[in-house]
Structures are given as structure tokens and as C-alpha cells.
N, C-alpha and C positions, 0 to 999 in steps of 0.2 A: 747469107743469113745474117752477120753482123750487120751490114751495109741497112738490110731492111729492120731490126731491130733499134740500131738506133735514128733510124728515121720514124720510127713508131713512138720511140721516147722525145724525139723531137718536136712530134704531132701531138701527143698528149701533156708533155710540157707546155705548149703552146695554149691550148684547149685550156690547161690548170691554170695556167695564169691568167687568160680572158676571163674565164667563170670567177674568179677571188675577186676582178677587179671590179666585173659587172655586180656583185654582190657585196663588194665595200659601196659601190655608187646607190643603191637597191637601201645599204644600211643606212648611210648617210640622208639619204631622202627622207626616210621612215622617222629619224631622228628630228630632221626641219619640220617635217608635219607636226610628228608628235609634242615637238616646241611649241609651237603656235597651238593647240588643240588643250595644252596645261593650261592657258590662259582662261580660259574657258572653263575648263575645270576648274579653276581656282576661283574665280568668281563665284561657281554653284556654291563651293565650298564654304564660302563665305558667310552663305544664310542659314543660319542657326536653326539645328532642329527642333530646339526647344525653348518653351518662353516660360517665365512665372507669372502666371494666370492670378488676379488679383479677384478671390472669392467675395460673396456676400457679407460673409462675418468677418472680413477685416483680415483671413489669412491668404496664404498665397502657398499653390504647389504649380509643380512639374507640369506642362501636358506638350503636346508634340505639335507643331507652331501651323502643322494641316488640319488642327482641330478647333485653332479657333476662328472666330463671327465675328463680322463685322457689330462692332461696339463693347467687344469683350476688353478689358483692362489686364494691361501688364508691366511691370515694374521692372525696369531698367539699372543698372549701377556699373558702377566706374571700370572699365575693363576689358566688359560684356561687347558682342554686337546685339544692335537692333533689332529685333526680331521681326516687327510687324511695320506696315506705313500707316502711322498714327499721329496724333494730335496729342501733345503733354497737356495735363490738365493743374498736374499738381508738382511741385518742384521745380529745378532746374537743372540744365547739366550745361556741359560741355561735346561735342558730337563732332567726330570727324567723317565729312563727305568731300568726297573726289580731291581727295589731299589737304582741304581745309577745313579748320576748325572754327565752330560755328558754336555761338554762344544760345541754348534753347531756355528760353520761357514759356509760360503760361499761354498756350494757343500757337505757339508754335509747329510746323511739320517735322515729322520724322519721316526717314525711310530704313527699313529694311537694308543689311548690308552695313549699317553704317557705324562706328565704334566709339563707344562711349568712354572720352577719356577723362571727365570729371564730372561725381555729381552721380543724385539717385532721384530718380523721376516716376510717375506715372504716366502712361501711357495710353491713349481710347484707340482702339483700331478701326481704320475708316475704310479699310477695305481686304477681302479676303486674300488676293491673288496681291502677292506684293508688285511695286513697280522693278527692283532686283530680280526677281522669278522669271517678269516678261519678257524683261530685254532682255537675259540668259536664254530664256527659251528661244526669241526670236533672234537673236544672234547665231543659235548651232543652228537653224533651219533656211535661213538665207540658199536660196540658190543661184546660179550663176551659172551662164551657156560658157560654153568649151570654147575658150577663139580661135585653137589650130585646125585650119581649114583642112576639109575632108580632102579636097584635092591633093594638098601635102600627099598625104601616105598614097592615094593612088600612085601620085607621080614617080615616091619612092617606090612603092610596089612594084610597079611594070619597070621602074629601071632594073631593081635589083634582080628581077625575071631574068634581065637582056643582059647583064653583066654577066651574070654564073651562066647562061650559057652559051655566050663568048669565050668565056676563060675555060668553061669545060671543055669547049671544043680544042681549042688550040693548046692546051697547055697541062690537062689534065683534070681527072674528078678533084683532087685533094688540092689542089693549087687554085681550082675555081672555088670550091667551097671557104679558102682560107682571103679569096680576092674578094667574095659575097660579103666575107664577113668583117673585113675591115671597111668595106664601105656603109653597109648595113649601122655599124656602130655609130661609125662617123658622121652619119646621117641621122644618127635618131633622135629623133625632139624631148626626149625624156627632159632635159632640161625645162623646153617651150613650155610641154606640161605643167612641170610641177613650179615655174614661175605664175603663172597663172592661177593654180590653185593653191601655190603659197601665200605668193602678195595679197590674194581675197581673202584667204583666212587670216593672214596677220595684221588686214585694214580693220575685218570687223571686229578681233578680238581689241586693236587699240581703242578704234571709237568705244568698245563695249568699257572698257576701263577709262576714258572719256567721259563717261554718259551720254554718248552718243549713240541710239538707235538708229540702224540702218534694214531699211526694209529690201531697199531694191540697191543692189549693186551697180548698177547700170545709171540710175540715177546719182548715187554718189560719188559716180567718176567723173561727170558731167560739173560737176563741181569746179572742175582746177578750171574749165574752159569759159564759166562766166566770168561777164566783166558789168555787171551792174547789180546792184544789192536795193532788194525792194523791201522797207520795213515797217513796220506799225508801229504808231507812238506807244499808245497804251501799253504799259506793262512789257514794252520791248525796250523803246527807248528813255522810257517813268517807271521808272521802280513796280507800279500797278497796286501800289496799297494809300489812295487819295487818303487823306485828312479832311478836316472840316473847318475851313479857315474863319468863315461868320455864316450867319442866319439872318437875313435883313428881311423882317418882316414886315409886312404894310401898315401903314398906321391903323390901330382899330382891331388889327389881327394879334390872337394871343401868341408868340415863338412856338409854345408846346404845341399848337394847334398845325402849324407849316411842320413841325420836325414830325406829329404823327400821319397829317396824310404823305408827306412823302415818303416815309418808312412804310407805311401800309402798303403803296403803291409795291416800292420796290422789294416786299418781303422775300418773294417769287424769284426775284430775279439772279442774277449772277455775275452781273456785272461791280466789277472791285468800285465804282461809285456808287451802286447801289446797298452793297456791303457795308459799304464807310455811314451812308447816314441812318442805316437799321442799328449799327451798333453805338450809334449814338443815341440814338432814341431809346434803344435797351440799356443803356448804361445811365441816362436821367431818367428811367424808371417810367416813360410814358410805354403805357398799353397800345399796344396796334387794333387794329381794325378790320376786320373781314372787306375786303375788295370786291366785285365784282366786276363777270364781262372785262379780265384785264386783256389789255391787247398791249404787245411792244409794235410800235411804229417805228420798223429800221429807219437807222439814223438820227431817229428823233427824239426819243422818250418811249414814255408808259402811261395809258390813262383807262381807267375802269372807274367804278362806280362804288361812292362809299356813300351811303343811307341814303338811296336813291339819287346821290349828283352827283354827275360826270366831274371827274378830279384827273387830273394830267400834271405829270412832272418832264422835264426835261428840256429840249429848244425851244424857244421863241417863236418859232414857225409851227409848234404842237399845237398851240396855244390860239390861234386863229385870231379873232377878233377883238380878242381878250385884251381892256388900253393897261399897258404894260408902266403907262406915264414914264416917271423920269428913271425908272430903274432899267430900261434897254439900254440907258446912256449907260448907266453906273456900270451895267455888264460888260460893255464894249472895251470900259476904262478898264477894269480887270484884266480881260483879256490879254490886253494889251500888256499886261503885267505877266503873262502869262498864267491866269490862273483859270480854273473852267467853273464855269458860273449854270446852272438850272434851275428853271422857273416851277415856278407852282404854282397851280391855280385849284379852287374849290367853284362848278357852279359857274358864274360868269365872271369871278372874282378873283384878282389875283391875289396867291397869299404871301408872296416875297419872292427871295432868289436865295438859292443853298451854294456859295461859295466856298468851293472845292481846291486843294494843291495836291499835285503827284509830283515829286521831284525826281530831275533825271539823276537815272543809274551811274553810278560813281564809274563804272568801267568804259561810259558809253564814248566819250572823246576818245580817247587815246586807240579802243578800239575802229572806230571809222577812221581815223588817223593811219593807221596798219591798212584798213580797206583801200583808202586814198593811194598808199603808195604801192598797193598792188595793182592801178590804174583802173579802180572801180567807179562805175559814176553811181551816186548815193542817192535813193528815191524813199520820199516818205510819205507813205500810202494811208492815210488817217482818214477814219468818220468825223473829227473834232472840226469847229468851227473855224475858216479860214484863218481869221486875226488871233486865234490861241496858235494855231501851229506854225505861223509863216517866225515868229520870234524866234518857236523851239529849233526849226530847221537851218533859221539864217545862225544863230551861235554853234549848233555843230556843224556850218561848215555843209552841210548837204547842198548836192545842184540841181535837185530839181525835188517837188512835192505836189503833190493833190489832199485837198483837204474837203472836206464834206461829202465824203467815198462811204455810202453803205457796205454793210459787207459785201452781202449781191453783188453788189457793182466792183467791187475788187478784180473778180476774175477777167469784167473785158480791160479796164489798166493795163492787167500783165498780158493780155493778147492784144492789146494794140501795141505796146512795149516791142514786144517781141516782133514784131512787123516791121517794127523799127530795124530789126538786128540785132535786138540786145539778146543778151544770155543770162538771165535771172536765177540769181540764186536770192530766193525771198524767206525771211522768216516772219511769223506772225503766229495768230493765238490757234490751238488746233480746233478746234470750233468755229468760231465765227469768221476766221479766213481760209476755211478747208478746202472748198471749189479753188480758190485762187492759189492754193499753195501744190495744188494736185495740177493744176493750170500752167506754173512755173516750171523752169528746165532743173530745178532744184529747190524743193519745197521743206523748210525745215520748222518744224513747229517748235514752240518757244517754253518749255514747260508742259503741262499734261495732267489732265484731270485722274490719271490714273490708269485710265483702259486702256491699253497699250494697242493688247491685242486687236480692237475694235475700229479705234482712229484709223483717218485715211491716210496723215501725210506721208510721205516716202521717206522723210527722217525725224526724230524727234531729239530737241536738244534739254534733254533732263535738268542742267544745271539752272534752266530758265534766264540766263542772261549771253546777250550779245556777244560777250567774248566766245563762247562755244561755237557759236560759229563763223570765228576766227580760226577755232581747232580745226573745224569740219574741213575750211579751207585746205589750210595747209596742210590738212591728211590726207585730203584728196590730191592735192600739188604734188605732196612727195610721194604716193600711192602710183600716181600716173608717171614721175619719174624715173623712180623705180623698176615697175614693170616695163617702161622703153628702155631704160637700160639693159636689163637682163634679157627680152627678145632680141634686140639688137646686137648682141653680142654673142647671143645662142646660134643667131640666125648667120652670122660673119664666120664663126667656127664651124657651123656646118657647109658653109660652101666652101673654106677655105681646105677643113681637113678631109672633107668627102670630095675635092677633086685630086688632093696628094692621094688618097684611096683610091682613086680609080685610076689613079697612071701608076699605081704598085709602088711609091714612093715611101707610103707607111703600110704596116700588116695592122692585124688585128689588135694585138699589144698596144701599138701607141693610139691604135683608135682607143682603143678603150679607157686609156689614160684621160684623152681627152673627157669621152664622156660622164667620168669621174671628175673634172677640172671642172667643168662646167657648171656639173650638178651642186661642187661644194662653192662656186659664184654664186650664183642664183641664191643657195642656203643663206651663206655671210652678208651678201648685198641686200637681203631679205629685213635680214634683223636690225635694215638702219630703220626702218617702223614699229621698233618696239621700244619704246622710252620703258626698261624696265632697269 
């Protein structure tokens, strides 16, 4: 009777300590996820329930930040976060987005999420759903296929079948159930698992704190394995907010007369050239024009009808027959200086040339520089006229470009590219490069009109400049890292300790050690992707 008693305490001994240790492993898991999942919550957390809503009669209350319209007004101060994605109208501050501090004026953007640390402003909302909302939203809804092959657990399955009842045969029930159970242990991918579904949840909570939207995971892993970067000049590698460098109007022609039809032309439009000389034409106090029949001719310009004659702005080649005399030269000399020059015409008559500068973004050398010596070959994919882009391309340094690219025409570039070999990771505008960014083995748009939800590309870079996706890079580099390490070494401990398990070398105890070892690698090795 002793003999069998304390074999039963040795049995249940046994039993007590696999079950603590499977249930520290079980806790420790629960902890990694829940780590990564505060992230997320701490973002939602961020957006303010409440805004002060700036009334008719000049006062201002409380209301709950799902109540207001786009164009409703609300007032900002020093402390506060941002409540809504708006347009300051009146004041200034000081605003910290994505760890920097940005100095706002008068027509400046705001976003939502973002903390006001000097300075009291007014605020016009330009749109209901914030851009913080969407990427929070689309961030927890992301999903992602399981990579542990089904075959795995069959394979485990029918061995563990064939072990317990080997060991039952020969050697007893309680001795085969305890030989099932150490290799069972030492076998189990709980690790494989929850690498898998760690590293995806702690890539999208960093990008999400990034300002990186990530739609498709699949696509953003694709990332670490391109080696060529396709980009758009406009507003990727130029700032995208033109100036209005002169007005050279034709003898005979009055200046307000070339600054109003070109304004009229472009009132419609949305392009940051078009922007630039409506606002100059509203700021010298000329009245616009009702347009008619306007059409954009990709590539080229805009030409519609102002009091009955055909008026066209934009290339040289919009312009047809129109004698341009000596100012094709003057444009070409420009160019060459790198500035972008559009013609205007009224009728059969030219009305001068609107000379335009976008200067490049301060970050954009040193950035393709970082590209370069990740052995990227650098491609700049522009609608602009050959002689403006071939200057911008040869000082950064880029090795190859195509210039006078419609959009349309964008997408077969990156599919002949790709036929080449290449592995494109492209950014550009999410609009007018959307086919080709959809087209690309990694499509990341460059900024975002707002609608998060709606846009097609598979990533969107919030911050609107080139270094982001520099981040995307290297989050996907050390994303893909990562997770081969942790398979890799999931995958070596399970052959290594499930065949000590099957020749009786270890019991159940030191399996289960294992399987606690692992799970807390996989955790630690996890959190080198969280810059927190």
C-alpha cells in the first residue's frame, strides 16, 4: 500500500508541476499579447472625447468630438490634444506630431491626436472621421493567414498516436501517458504561434505609432525584399507647395488678365500648381471666371471655355499651333534652372508663361543616401518635362528616371520594371499614382487626402515625406528579422528536445521548461520592435 501511495504522490507531483509550468507559459503569452494590444489602446486613448465647439455669438461650450460637422469651429490651447483634422484660421500654436514640434499658422493642417504645446488657436474641421480614428480603426482589423503549416500538427498528431501506443504496450498505461506527454510538450509550436501573431501585432502597432498605415501584412513584408525605390518628384521629392516665381506676359497682354484665366482655369482643380496661382490671383484681389466644358488633358494641362474661347493652360504641346515666339526658348532656359514653367493661351493667342518653383524637401539627400546603401537602385517616375527633371535626378544622385509619364502610364513602368527583376517598393500621391502603386510589390502613398478608409494603396505614409519610408523599410527589415529568428529557433528546440523526448532522455517537467523558455524568447525578442 505505501509502495502504491507514494507512486500516486509521485504521479500527481509530476502532473502539479507540468500544469504551474504550462500555466506560467499560458500567463506569460497572455502578458506579450496584452503588451502589444496597450499600444493600440493607447493610441484610441489619445483622441479626445471632447472639443470646445466655437458658437455663433462668439462663445464656446463642451459637446462630444462625434458631434461635430465638418466646418464646425473649435478652439485649441496650450496642453490640450487636437481634437479634430482641421485648418487653423486664426492664431498660432506650437503642435506636436509624431515626436515633432511643428510650428502652425494661419492655413495650416491639424490632425487629431496631436498635442498642443504652445499657443491658443482656432480651428475649422475639414472632415468628420479623423485621420487618428482610421488608422486606429484599420490598424486592430488588419488580418493575417496562420503560417504554421497544417501538416505540422497532422504529422504531430499520428506520431503522438504511434508513441503512446508503443510505450503503452511495452512499458505500461502510466509510463506511456507520461512518454506522450513529454514529447507532446516538446513538440508544441505554441511558441511558432504566438511568434507569428506577436511580431504582426507589434509591426502594426509600431508603424501605427509611425504613422504608418498598413493594410495588408503580406504586402508590408514584402518590403525588406525590394531592392529598387520608384518615386514621384511632385510633392515626394519637392516639398509640393510651388511658388510663383514671375508672370511674363505678352506684349499687349494686361498680367491680371494671364493671372485671371489661368486661375479660372485651375479653380477646379487640385493640383499644388494649380493651388499656387488661384491663391495668388485671390490674394491680388482679381475675380475669377466661370470656365466652361473644362477637361484635364493627362499630362498636359487644362483648357475649357471662358466667354465663349477656348483658353488652355499648361504644356507647350496643349497649345497646338499657338506661335509660342521666343518664349519656348525662355521656358526651356528655366527649366534648365530647374524651375517649371506653363503656358497660357486665350483664343489663338498666347497670354505669357506662369513660372513656378517647388523646392526639394530638406530630408530628401540624405534619405536616398540611406536607400543607396541599402543597395537600392533609385527611379524617378515624373509627368514633368524631360529638361526640368533630368537636373532634379542627376544632383540626388538617382540612376535611372523617366520623365513625361502620365499617370495612366505609370502602372506599365512599374510592370515592365518588374520584368526586369526588380522588387519595387514605390511611393507617390495616393490618387493619381493608385493603379501603379496597387501595381508595385509595395505601394506606399505619400500623405492622404484624408479617406483612409476608401484609398486603395496597401500602405499609407501619414507623415507625407520620404524619410517614412525609410521607417517602413527598416520595420519591415527588422520585422522579417525577427520573426526568422524566433521560427528558427522554435523550430531547432523542437527537434532537438522532442527527439531527447522520444528516446526517454527528458520527462514531461523538463519538456515543459522548455516550452516556457521559448515562449518567454519569442516575448523578449519580440520587444526589439517596439521603440517605446
Amino acid at each position: 500500500i505505501s509502495v502504491s501511495m507514494l507512486y500516486l504522490f509521485a504521479f500527481y507531483k509530476l502532473v502539479a508541476t507540468v500544469t504551474i509550468l504550462i500555466l506560467l507559459e499560458q500567463l506569460f503569452e497572455s502578458y506579450f499579447l496584452r503588451d502589444v494590444d496597450s499600444i493600440l489602446e493607447r493610441l484610441s486613448n489619445e483622441m479626445p472625447k471632447t472639443a470646445n465647439k466655437l458658437l455663433i455669438d462668439g462663445r464656446s461650450e463642451v459637446v462630444a468630438v462625434d458631434a461635430l460637422k465638418e466646418g464646425d469651429t473649435v478652439r485649441i490651447v496650450e496642453g490640450e490634444w487636437v481634437p479634430v483634422d482641421g485648418v487653423l484660421f486664426s492664431g498660432e500654436a506650437d503642435v506636436e506630431e509624431y515626436g515633432q514640434t511643428v510650428h502652425k499658422v494661419i492655413g495650416s493642417h491639424l490632425y487629431a491626436a496631436s498635442k498642443v504645446v504652445k499657443g491658443t488657436a482656432l480651428v475649422r474641421t475639414i472632415r468628420e472621421k479623423s485621420l487618428h480614428s482610421q488608422r486606429v480603426e484599420i490598424a486592430s482589423t488588419v488580418s493575417f493567414q496562420q503560417q504554421i503549416p497544417d501538416l505540422l500538427f497532422i504529422v504531430l498528431g499520428g506520431l503522438a498516436c504511434l508513441i503512446f501506443l508503443f510505450s503503452a504496450l511495452f512499458s505500461g498505461f502510466a509510463d506511456g501517458a507520461a512518454h506522450i506527454s513529454a514529447v507532446l510538450l516538446a513538440v508544441c509550436p505554441a511558441a511558432l504561434l504566438l511568434s507569428d501573431q506577436l511580431v504582426k501585432k507589434a509591426t502594426l502597432a509600431q508603424a501605427a505609432l509611425d504613422g504608418i498605415v498598413i493594410r495588408s501584412f503580406k504586402v508590408f513584408s514584402e518590403a525588406a525584399n525590394c531592392n529598387m525605390l520608384v518615386v514621384n518628384k511632385n510633392g515626394t521629392l519637392t516639398v509640393g507647395r510651388p511658388s510663383i516665381v514671375s508672370l511674363d506676359h505678352v506684349e499687349g497682354v494686361n498680367p491680371d488678365e494671364l493671372l485671371q484665366v489661368a486661375a479660372s482655369l485651375e479653380a477646379a482643380a487640385v493640383h499644388p500648381y494649380a493651388q499656387c496661382i488661384v491663391e495668388r490671383a485671390v490674394g491680388q484681389n482679381i475675380a475669377l471666371v466661370e470656365a466652361e466644358n473644362l477637361e484635364e488633358v493627362s499630362g498636359l494641362g487644362v483648357k475649357g471655355k471662358i466667354a465663349g474661347e477656348v483658353c488652355q493652360i499648361g504644356d507647350e504641346k496643349l497649345l497646338g499651333h499657338i506661335d509660342l515666339s521666343f518664349y519656348k526658348t525662355r521656358a526651356e532656359d528655366m527649366r534648365k534652372q530647374g524651375y517649371i514653367v506653363l503656358f497660357c493661351a486665350k483664343g489663338h493667342k498666347l497670354l505669357g508663361i506662369i513660372v513656378l518653383t517647388d523646392p526639394v524637401r530638406r530630408d530628401v539627400k540624405d534619405t536616398l543616401k540611406a536607400f543607396k546603401n541599402e543597395r537600392f537602385t533609385l527611379f524617378c517616375l515624373s509627368g514633368d518635362r524631360r529638361i526640368t527633371v533630368v537636373q532634379l535626378v542627376g544632383a540626388l544622385g538617382f540612376d535611372r528616371f523617366q520623365s513625361e509619364a502620365p499617370s495612366a502610364q505609370k502602372i506599365y513602368t512599374v510592370q515592365k520594371l518588374q520584368k526586369e527583376g526588380r522588387r519595387i517598393l514605390m511611393v507617390g500621391d495616393p490618387h493619381k499614382d493608385e493603379a501603379a502603386l496597387v501595381q508595385a510589390n509595395v505601394g506606399a502613398a505619400l500623405g492622404t487626402k484624408g479617406d483612409l478608409l476608401q484609398e486603395k494603396a496597401p500602405i499609407v505614409l501619414l507623415q507625407g515625406n520620404l524619410s517614412s519610408a525609410l521607417t517602413l523599410f527598416n520595420l519591415a527589415k527588422l520585422s522579417s528579422s525577427v520573426m526568422t529568428q524566433n521560427r528558427s529557433l522554435a523550430y531547432a528546440f523542437m527537434a532537438i528536445f522532442g527527439l531527447l523526448a522520444l528516446f526517454g532522455v527528458i520527462g514531461p517537467v523538463y519538456a515543459a521548461v522548455y516550452m516556457l523558455l521559448s515562449t518567454l524568447f519569442v516575448g523578449l525578442n519580440t520587444l526589439r520592435l517596439q521603440k517605446l
